[in-house]
SEKERO-597716 format. One record per residue (C-alpha): chain; residue in one letter; x, y, z; residue number from 1. Coordinates in pm, 1 decimal, padded with zeros to 6 digits. Layout:
! residues N
PT  c  r         u         v         w    k
PT  A  a         X         Y         Z  NUM
...
This chain:
! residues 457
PT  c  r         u         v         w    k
PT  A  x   00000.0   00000.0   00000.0    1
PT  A  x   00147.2   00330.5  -00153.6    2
PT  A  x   00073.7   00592.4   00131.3    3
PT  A  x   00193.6   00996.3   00095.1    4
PT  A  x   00145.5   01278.3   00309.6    5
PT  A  x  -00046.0   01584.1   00214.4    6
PT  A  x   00133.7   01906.6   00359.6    7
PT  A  x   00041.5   02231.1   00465.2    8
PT  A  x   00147.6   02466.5   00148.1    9
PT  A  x   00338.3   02758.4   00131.7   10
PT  A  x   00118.6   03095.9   00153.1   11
PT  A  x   00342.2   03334.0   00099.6   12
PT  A  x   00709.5   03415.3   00258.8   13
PT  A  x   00580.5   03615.6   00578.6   14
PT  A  x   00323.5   03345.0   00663.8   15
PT  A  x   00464.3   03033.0   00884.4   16
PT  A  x   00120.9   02877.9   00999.8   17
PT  A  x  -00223.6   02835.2   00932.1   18
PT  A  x  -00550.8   02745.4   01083.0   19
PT  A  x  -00749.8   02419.4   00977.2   20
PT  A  x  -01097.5   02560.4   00968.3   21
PT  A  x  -01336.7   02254.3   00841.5   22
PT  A  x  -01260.4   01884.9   00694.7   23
PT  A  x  -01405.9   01859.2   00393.9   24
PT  A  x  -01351.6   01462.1   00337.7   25
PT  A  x  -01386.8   01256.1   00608.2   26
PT  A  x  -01139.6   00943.0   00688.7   27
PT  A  x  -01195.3   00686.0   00456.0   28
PT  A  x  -01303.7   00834.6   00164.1   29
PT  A  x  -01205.7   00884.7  -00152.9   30
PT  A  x  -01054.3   01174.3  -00298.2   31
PT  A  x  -00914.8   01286.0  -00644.3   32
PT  A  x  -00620.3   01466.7  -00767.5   33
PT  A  x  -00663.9   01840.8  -00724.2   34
PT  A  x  -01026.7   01743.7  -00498.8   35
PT  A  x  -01018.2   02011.1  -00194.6   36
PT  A  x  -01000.7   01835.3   00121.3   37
PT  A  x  -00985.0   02062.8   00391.0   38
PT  A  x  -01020.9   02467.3   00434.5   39
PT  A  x  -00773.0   02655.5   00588.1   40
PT  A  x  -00744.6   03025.4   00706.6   41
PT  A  x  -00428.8   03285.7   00774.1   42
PT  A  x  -00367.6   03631.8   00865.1   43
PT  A  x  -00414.9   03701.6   00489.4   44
PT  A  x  -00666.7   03480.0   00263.0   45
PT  A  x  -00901.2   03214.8   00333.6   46
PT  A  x  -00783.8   02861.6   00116.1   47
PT  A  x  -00835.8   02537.1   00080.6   48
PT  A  x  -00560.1   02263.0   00039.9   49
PT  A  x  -00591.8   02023.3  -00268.8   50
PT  A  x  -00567.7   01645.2  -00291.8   51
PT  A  x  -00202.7   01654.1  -00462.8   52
PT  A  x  -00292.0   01224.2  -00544.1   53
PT  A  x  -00586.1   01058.8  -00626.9   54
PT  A  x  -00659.9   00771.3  -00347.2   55
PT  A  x  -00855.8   00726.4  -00010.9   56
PT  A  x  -00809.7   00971.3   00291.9   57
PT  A  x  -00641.9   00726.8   00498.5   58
PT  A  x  -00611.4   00978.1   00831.6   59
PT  A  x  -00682.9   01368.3   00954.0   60
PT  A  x  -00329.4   01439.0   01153.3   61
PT  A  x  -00497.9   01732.8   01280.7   62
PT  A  x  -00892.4   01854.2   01415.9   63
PT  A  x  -01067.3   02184.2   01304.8   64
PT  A  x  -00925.2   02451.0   01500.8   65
PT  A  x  -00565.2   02362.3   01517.7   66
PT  A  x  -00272.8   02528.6   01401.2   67
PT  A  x  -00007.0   02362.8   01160.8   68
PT  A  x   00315.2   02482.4   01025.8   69
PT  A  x   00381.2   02568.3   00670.3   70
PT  A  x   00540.2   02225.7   00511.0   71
PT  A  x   00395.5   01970.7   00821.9   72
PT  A  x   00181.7   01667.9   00716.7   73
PT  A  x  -00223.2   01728.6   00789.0   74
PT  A  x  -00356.2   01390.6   00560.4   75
PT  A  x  -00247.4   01063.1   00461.9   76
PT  A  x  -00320.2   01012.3   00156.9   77
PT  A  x  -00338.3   00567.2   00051.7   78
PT  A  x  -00270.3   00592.2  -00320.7   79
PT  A  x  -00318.6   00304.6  -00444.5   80
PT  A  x  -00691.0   00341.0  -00391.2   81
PT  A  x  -00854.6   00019.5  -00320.9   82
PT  A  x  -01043.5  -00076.7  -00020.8   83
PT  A  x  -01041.2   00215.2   00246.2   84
PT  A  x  -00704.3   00225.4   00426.0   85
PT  A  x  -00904.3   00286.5   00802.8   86
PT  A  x  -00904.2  -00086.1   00924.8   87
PT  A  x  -01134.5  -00153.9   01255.4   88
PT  A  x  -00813.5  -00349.2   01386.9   89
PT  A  x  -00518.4  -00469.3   01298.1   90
PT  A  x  -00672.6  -00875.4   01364.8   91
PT  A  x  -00909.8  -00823.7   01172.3   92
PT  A  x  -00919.9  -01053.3   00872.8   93
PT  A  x  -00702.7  -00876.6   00545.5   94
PT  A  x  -00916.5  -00908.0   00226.4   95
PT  A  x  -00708.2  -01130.7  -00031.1   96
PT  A  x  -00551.2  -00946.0  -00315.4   97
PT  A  x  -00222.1  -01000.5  -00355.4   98
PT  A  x  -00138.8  -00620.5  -00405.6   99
PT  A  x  -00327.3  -00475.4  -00065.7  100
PT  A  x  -00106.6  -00465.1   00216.6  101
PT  A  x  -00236.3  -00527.8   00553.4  102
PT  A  x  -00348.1  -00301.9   00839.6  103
PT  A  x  -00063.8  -00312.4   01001.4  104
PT  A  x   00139.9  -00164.6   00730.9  105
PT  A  x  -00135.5   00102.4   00727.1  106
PT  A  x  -00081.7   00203.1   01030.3  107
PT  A  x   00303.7   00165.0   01060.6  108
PT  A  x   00310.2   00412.3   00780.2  109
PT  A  x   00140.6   00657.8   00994.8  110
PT  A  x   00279.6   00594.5   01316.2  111
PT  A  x   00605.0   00699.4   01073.4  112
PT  A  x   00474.0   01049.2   01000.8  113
PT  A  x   00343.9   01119.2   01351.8  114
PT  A  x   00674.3   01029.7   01487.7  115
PT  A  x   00864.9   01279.8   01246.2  116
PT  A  x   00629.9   01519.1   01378.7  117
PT  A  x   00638.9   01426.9   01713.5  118
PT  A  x   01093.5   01461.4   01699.3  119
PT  A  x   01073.5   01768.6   01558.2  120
PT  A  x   00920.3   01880.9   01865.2  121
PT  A  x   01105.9   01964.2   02209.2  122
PT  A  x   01124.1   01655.8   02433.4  123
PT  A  x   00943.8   01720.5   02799.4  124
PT  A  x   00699.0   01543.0   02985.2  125
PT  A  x   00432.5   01375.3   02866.3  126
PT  A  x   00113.5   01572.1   02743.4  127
PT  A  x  -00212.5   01383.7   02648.4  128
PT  A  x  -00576.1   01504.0   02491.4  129
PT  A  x  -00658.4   01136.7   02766.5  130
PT  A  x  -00586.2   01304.5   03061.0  131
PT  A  x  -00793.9   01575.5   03052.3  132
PT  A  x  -01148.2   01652.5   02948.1  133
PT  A  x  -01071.7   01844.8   02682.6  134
PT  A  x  -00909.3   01828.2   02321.6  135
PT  A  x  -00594.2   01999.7   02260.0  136
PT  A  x  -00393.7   02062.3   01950.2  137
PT  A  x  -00064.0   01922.0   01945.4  138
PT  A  x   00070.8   02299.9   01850.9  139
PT  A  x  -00095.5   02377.6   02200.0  140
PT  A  x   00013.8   02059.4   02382.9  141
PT  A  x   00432.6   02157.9   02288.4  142
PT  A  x   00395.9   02495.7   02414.0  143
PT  A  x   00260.2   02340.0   02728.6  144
PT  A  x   00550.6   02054.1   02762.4  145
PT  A  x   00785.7   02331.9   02664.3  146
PT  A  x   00671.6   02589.5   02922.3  147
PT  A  x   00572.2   02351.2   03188.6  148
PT  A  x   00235.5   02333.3   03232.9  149
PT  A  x   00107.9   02052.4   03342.1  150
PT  A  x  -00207.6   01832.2   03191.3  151
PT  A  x  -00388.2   01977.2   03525.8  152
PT  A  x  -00286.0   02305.4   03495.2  153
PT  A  x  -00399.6   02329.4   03138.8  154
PT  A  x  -00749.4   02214.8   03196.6  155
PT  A  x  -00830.2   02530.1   03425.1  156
PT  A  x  -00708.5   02783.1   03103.5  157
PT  A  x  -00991.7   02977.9   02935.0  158
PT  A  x  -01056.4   02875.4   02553.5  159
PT  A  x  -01194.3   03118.9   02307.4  160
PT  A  x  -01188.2   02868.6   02024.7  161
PT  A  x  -01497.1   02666.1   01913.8  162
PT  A  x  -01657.7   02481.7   02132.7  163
PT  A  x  -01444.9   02642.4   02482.0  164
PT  A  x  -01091.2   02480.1   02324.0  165
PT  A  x  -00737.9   02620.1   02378.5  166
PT  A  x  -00569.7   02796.9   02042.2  167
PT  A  x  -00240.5   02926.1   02030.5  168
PT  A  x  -00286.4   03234.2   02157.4  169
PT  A  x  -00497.9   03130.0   02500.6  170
PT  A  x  -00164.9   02900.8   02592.3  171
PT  A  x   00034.0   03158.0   02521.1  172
PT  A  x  -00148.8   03460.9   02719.2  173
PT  A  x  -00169.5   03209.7   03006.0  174
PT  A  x   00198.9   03119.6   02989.0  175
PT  A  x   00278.3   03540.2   02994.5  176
PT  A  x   00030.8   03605.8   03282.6  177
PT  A  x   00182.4   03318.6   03484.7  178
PT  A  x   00494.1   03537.0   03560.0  179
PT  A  x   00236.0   03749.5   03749.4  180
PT  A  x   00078.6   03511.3   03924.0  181
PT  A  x   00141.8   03367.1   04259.1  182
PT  A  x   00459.1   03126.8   04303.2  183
PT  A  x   00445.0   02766.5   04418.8  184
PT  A  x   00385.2   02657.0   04779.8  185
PT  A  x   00714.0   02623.3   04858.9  186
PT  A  x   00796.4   03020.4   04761.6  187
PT  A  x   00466.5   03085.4   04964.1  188
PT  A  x   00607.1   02948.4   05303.5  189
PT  A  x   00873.8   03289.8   05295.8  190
PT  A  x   00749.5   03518.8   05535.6  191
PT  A  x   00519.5   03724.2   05341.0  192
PT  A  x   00607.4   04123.0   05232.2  193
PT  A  x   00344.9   04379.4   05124.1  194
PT  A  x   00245.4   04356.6   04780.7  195
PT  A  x   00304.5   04603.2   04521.2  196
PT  A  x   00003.4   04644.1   04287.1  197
PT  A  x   00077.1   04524.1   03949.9  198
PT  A  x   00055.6   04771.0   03646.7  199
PT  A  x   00229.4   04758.2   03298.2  200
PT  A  x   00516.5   04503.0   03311.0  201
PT  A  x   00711.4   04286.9   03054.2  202
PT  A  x   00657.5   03920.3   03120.9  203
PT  A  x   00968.7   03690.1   02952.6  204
PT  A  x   00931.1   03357.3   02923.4  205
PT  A  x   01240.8   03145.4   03017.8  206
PT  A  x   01278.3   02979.2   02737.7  207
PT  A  x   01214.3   03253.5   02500.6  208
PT  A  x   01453.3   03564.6   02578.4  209
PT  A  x   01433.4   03760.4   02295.0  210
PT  A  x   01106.9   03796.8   02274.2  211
PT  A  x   00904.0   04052.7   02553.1  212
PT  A  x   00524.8   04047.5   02572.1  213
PT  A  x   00368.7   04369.3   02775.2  214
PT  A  x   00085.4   04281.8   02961.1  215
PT  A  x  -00174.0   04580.1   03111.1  216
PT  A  x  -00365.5   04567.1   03353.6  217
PT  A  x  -00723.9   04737.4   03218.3  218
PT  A  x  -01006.1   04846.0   03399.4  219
PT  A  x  -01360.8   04839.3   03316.0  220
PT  A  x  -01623.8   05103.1   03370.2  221
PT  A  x  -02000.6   05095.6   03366.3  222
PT  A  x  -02145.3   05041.5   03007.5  223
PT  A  x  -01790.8   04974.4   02865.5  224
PT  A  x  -01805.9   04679.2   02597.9  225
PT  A  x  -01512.2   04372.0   02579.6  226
PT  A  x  -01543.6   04310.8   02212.4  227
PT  A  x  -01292.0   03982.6   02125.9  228
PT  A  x  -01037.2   04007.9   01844.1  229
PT  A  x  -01131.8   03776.8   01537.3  230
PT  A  x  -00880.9   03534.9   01422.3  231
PT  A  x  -00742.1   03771.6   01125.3  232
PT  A  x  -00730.3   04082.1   01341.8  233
PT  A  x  -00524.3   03868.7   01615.8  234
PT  A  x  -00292.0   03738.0   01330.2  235
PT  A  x  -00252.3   04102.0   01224.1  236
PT  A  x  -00198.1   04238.9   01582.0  237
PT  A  x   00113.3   03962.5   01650.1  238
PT  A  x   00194.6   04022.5   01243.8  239
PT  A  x   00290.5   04436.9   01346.4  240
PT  A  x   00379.7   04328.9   01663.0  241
PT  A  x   00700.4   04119.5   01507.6  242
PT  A  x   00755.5   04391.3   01241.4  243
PT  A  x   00839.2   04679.2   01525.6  244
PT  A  x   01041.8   04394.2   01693.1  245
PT  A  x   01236.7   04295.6   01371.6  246
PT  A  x   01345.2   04627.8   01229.5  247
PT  A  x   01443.5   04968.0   01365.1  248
PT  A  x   01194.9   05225.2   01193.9  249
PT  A  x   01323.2   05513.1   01022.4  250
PT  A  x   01024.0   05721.3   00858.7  251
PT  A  x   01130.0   06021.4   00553.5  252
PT  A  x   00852.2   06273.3   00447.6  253
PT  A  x   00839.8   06476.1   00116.4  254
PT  A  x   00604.1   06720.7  -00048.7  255
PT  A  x   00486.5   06692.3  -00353.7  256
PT  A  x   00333.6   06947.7  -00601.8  257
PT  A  x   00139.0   06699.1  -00823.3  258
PT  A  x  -00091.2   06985.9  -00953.7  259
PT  A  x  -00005.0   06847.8  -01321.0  260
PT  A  x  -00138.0   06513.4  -01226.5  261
PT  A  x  -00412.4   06612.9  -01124.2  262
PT  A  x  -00540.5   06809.3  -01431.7  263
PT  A  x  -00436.9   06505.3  -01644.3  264
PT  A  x  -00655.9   06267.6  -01475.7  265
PT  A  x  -00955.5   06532.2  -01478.4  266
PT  A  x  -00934.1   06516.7  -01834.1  267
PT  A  x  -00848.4   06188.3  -01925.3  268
PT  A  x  -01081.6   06009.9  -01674.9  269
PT  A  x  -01454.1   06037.0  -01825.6  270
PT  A  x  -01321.4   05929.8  -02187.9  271
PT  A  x  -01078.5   05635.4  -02042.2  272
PT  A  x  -01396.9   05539.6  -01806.4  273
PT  A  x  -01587.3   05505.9  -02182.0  274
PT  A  x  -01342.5   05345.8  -02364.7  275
PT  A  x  -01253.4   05140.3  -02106.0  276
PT  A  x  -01502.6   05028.1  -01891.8  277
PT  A  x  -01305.6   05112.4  -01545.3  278
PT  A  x  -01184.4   05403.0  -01348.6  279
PT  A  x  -00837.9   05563.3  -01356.8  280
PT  A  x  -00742.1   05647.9  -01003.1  281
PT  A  x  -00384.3   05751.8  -00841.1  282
PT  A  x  -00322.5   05409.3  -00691.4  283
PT  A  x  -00180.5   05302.1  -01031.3  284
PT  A  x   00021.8   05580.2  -01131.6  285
PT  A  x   00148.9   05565.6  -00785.1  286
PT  A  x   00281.6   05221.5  -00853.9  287
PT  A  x   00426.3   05307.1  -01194.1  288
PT  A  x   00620.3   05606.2  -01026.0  289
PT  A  x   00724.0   05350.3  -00710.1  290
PT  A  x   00857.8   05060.3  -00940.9  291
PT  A  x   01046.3   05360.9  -01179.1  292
PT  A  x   01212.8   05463.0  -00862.3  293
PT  A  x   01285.2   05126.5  -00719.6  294
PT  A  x   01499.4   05072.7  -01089.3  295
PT  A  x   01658.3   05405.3  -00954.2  296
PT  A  x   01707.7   05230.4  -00661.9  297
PT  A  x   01753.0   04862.1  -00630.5  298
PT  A  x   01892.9   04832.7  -00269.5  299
PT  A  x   01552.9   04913.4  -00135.4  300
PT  A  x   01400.2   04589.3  -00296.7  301
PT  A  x   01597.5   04371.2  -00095.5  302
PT  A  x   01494.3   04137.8   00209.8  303
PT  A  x   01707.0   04027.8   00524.3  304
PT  A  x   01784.9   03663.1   00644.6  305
PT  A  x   02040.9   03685.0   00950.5  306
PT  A  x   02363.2   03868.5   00797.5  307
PT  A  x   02269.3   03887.8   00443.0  308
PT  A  x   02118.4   04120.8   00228.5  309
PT  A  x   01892.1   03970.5  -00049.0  310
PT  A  x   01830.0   04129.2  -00362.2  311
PT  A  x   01519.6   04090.6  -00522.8  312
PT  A  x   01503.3   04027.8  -00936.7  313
PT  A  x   01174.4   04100.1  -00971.3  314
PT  A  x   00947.5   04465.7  -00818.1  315
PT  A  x   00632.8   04306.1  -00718.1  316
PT  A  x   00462.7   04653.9  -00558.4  317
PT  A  x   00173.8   04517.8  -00279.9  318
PT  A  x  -00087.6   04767.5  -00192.9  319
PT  A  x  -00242.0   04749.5   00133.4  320
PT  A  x  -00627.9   04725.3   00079.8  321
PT  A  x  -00902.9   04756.9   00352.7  322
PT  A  x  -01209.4   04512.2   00358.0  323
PT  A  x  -01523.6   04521.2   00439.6  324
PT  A  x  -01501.2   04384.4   00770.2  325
PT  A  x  -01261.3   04632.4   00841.8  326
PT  A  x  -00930.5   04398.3   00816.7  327
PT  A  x  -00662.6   04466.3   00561.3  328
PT  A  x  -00497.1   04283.0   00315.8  329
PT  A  x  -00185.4   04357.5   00064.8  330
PT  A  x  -00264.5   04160.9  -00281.7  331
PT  A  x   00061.4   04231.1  -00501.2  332
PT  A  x   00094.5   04295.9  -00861.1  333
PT  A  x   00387.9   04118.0  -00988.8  334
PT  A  x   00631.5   04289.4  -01198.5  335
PT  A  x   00479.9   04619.3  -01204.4  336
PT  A  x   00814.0   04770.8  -01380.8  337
PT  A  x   00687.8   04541.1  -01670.2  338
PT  A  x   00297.6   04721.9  -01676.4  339
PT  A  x   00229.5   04991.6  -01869.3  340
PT  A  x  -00018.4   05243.0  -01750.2  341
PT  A  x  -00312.6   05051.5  -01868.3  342
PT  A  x  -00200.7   04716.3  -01754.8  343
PT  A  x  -00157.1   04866.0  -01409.9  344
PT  A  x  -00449.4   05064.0  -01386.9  345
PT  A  x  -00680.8   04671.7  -01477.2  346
PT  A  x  -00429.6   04486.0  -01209.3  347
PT  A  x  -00513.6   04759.6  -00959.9  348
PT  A  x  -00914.3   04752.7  -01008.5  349
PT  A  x  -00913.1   04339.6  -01036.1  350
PT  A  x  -00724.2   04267.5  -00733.7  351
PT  A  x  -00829.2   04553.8  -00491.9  352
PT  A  x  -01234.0   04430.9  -00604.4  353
PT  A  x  -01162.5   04088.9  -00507.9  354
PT  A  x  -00943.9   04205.9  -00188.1  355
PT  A  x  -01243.7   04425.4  -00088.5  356
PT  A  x  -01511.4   04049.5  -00099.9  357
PT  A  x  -01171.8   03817.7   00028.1  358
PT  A  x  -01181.9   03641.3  -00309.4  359
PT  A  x  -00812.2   03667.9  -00327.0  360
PT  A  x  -00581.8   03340.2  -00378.0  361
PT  A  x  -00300.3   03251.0  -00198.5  362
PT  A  x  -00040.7   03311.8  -00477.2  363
PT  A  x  -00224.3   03684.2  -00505.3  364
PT  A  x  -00093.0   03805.1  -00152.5  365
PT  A  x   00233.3   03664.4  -00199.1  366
PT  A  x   00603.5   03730.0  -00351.9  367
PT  A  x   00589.0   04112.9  -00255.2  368
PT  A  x   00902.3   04269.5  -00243.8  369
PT  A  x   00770.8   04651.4  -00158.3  370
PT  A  x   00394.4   04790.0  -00030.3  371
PT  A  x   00202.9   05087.0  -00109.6  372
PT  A  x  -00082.8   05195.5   00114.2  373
PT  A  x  -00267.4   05476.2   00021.6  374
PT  A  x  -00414.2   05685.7   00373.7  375
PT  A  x  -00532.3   05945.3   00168.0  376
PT  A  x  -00830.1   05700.3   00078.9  377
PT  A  x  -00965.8   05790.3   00432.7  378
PT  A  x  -00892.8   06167.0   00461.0  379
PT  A  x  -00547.7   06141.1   00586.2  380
PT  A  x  -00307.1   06382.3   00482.9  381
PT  A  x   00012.2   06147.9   00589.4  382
PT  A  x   00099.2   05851.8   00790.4  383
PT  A  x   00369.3   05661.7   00935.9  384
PT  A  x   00335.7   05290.9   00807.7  385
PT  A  x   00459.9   04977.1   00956.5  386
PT  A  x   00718.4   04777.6   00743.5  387
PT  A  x   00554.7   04460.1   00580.4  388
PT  A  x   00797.2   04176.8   00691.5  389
PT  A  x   01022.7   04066.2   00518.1  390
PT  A  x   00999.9   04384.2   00313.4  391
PT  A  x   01233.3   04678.5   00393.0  392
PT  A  x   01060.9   04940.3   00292.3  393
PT  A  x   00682.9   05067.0   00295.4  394
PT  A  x   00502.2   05413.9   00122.2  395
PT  A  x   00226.5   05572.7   00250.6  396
PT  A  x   00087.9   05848.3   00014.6  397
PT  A  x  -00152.7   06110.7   00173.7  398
PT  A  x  -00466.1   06307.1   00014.0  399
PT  A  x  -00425.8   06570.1  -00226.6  400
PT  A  x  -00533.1   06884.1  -00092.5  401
PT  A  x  -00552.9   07220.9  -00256.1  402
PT  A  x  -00299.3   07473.7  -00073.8  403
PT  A  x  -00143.2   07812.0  -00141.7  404
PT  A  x   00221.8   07754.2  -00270.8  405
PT  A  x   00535.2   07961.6  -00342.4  406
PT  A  x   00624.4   07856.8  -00754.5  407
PT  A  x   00940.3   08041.0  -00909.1  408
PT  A  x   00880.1   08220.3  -01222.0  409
PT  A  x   01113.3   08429.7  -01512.0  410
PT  A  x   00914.8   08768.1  -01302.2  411
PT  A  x   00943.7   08649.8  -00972.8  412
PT  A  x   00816.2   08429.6  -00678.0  413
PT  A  x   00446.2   08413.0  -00668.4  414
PT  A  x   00148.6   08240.9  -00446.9  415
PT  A  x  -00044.9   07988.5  -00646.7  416
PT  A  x  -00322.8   07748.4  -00527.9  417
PT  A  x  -00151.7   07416.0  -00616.6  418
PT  A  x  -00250.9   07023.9  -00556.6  419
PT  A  x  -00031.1   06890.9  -00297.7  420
PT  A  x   00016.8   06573.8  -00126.7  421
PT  A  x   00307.8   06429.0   00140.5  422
PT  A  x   00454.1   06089.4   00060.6  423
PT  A  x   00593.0   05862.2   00410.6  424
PT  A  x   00818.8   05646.9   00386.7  425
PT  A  x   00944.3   05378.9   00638.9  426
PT  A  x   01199.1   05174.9   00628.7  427
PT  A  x   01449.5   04924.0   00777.7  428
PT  A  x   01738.8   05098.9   00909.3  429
PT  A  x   01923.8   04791.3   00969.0  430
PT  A  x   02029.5   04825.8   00614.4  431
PT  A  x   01849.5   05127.0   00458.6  432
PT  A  x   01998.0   05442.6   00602.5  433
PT  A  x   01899.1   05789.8   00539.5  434
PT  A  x   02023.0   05882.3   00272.5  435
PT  A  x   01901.4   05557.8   00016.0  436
PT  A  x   01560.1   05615.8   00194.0  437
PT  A  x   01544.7   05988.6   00173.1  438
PT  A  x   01673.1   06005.7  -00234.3  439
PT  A  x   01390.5   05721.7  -00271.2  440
PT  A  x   01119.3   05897.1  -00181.7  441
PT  A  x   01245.7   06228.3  -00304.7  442
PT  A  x   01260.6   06035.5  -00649.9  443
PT  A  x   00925.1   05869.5  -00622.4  444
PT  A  x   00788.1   06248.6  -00549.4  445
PT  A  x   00986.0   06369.6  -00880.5  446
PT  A  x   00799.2   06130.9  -01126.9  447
PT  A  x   00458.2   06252.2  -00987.8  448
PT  A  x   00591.1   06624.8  -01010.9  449
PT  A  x   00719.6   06581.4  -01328.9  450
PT  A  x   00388.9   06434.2  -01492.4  451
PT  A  x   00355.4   06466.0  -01881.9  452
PT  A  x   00011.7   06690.7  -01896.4  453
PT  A  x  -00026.2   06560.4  -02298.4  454
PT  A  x   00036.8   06225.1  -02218.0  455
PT  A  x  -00196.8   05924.5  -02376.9  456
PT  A  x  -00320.5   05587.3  -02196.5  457
């Protein structure tokens, strides 16, 4: 019996988990190539895995709810697809065909895969869903072996996942808050001191030093309303959480006089909406003049692993988008230094659409190698954006508001009511330093100053 793991796919180079939401085959039956089989959720896009072999569903690794790494096993997968591959026992009488294997081979195969899984986690003592009343994810179970809670202990911390279980981030709140909390018995017999009341402290766990987690202590007040973070908006809190951790932010402002771009677009939008079929707004010409100045500048398109600076071939420009439910998500259009104005303007309208509904697919929110986000969308005139890991780099462009500006003529300064707009930009100082960051932006405000007034599209 030919058996073969289905894994958890890659979603895109910032994303290292994901979060089974609901089996859509059961054990034992039988799936095709390419045949969804379970749908999964991340910080970005809701997906669903495909069958990657035609065959019977020989076992779920994990339940809906849990949390598995990009790359780990979630299905087995019996190829060969005869008979189903979930025996009642191993005792029980094989059916005779020469070409089925038994049971037991069935279920050696599997043992196999759990115990890769099981090696490639830290060795402590003994967790199991048996003792307790409850299920737990194994994701949930290592961070208890690892931090020392025991099977006990566990069974008296709050769930907010379906049906009262433990995710990820209960474990881990508990584990933070237990630095807070009162010490064993042993500590207790010390003759006891006045207490100090406990406000705003950072909580590290032993076994993770580098990272710090800030607990506060909040107050409620009459009428006040606990509203609990959905799973995306959690992902996206711990998502710009690790961003401020990972690089030092440096943000560079410009002004930019984009009074000629402004006129153009007046005059070329009604007849391009005819021809067309679509708007023309600034989000694509935006684009065009970031991927003309990332050319400019290539050491802004670059990444960081450890001591190394990656270059990036390709300028895939992401632009943050905000959906209806009030999340956000950065669909990227790849090799936007390859678009033309009219390409870009189509990429722009498709993707932020589908963004807007979460009809986005995994490879759509992926390979980015710098972000646009346009706060002027909401009234803001500039902003200071957080770096979208592993990115470097991140521009936030700001309305366009009519002001009174000093322009330079052959007769003489003069006062002129002109369309301007500030451009933000943050970056990584670890390796972009002023002066790459500062010219960038300064460039990136020079193609929108510069605009062609007669130009076609």
């Amino acid at each position: 019996m030919a058996e073969k793991p289905i894994v958890m796919p890659k979603m895109g180079e910032s994303i290292a988990e994901a979060t089974i939401i609901r089996w859509l085959k059961n054990e034992g039956e039988r799936v095709e190539k390419d045949e969804p089989i379970v749908e999964i959720a991340t910080d970005k896009v809701d997906s669903e895995i495909p069958s990657t072999e035609a065959g019977i569903l020989v076992k779920q690794l994990y339940k809906d709810g849990d949390v598995v790494k990009v790359g780990e096993p979630v299905a087995m997968i019996n190829t060969e697809g005869g008979a189903s591959a979930v025996a009642p026992a191993p005792t029980a009488t094989p059916v005779a065909a020469p070409l089925v294997e038994t049971p037991v081979a069935v279920e050696t195969a599997v043992a196999a895969i759990e115990n890769q899984i099981q090696a490639a986690q830290p060795v402590a003592e003994p967790l199991s869903n048996a003792d307790g009343s409850r299920f737990y994810s194994p994701l949930v179970l290592n961070i208890a072996r690892t931090e020392g809670v025991s099977m006990v202990e566990l069974e008296t911390v709050p769930g907010t996942g379906k049906e009262g279980r433990v995710t990820k981030l209960d474990i881990l709140a508990y584990v933070a808050n237990r630095g807070t909390a009162a010490q064993p018995a042993a500590v207790a017999a010390a003759p006891a001191a006045p207490a100090a009341p406990v406000t705003s402290a950072p909580v590290v766990s032993q076994n993770t030093p580098a990272k710090v987690e800030v607990k506060t202590s909040v107050s409620l007040n009459p009428g006040d309303e606990v509203i609990e973070m959905d799973r995306v908006r959690k992902l996206i809190a711990d998502h710009m959480v690790m961003s401020k951790h990972t690089s030092p932010h440096v943000t560079s402002f410009v002004e930019a006089d984009v009074t000629n771009l402004v006129n153009w677009r007046n005059r070329v939008k009604d007849s391009f909406k005819k021809r067309e079929g679509e708007n023309i707004t600034f989000t694509p010409i935006f684009i065009e003049a970031v991927a003309k100045a990332i050319k400019d500048f290539p050491m802004i398109n670059v990444s960081v692993d450890g001591s190394s600076i990656i270059k990036r071939k390709n300028i895939n420009v992401g632009m943050a988008v905000a959906q209806q439910n009030g999340n956000l998500i950065v669909p990227v259009i790849k090799n936007a230094d390859t678009m033309n104005l009219l390409g870009l303007t189509r990429a722009v309208n498709e993707l932020a659409n589908r963004a807007r509904i979460g009809k986005l697919t995994p490879d759509e929110i992926q390979g980015g190698t710098y972000t646009l986000t346009n706060v002027g969308s909401f009234g803001n005139v500039l902003g200071t954006p957080v770096i979208n890991q592993p990115q470097v780099a991140i521009m936030a462009v700001g309305a366009i508001r009519k002001k009174p500006a000093v322009l330079e003529t052959e007769y003489g300064d003069v006062i002129a009511i002109r369309h301007m707009m500030y451009l933000s930009h943050s970056y990584d100082h670890r390796v972009v330093d002023g002066a790459l960051g500062g010219m960038f932006v300064r460039r990136v405000a020079d193609y929108l100053e510069q605009w062609d007034v007669n130009r076609e599209i």
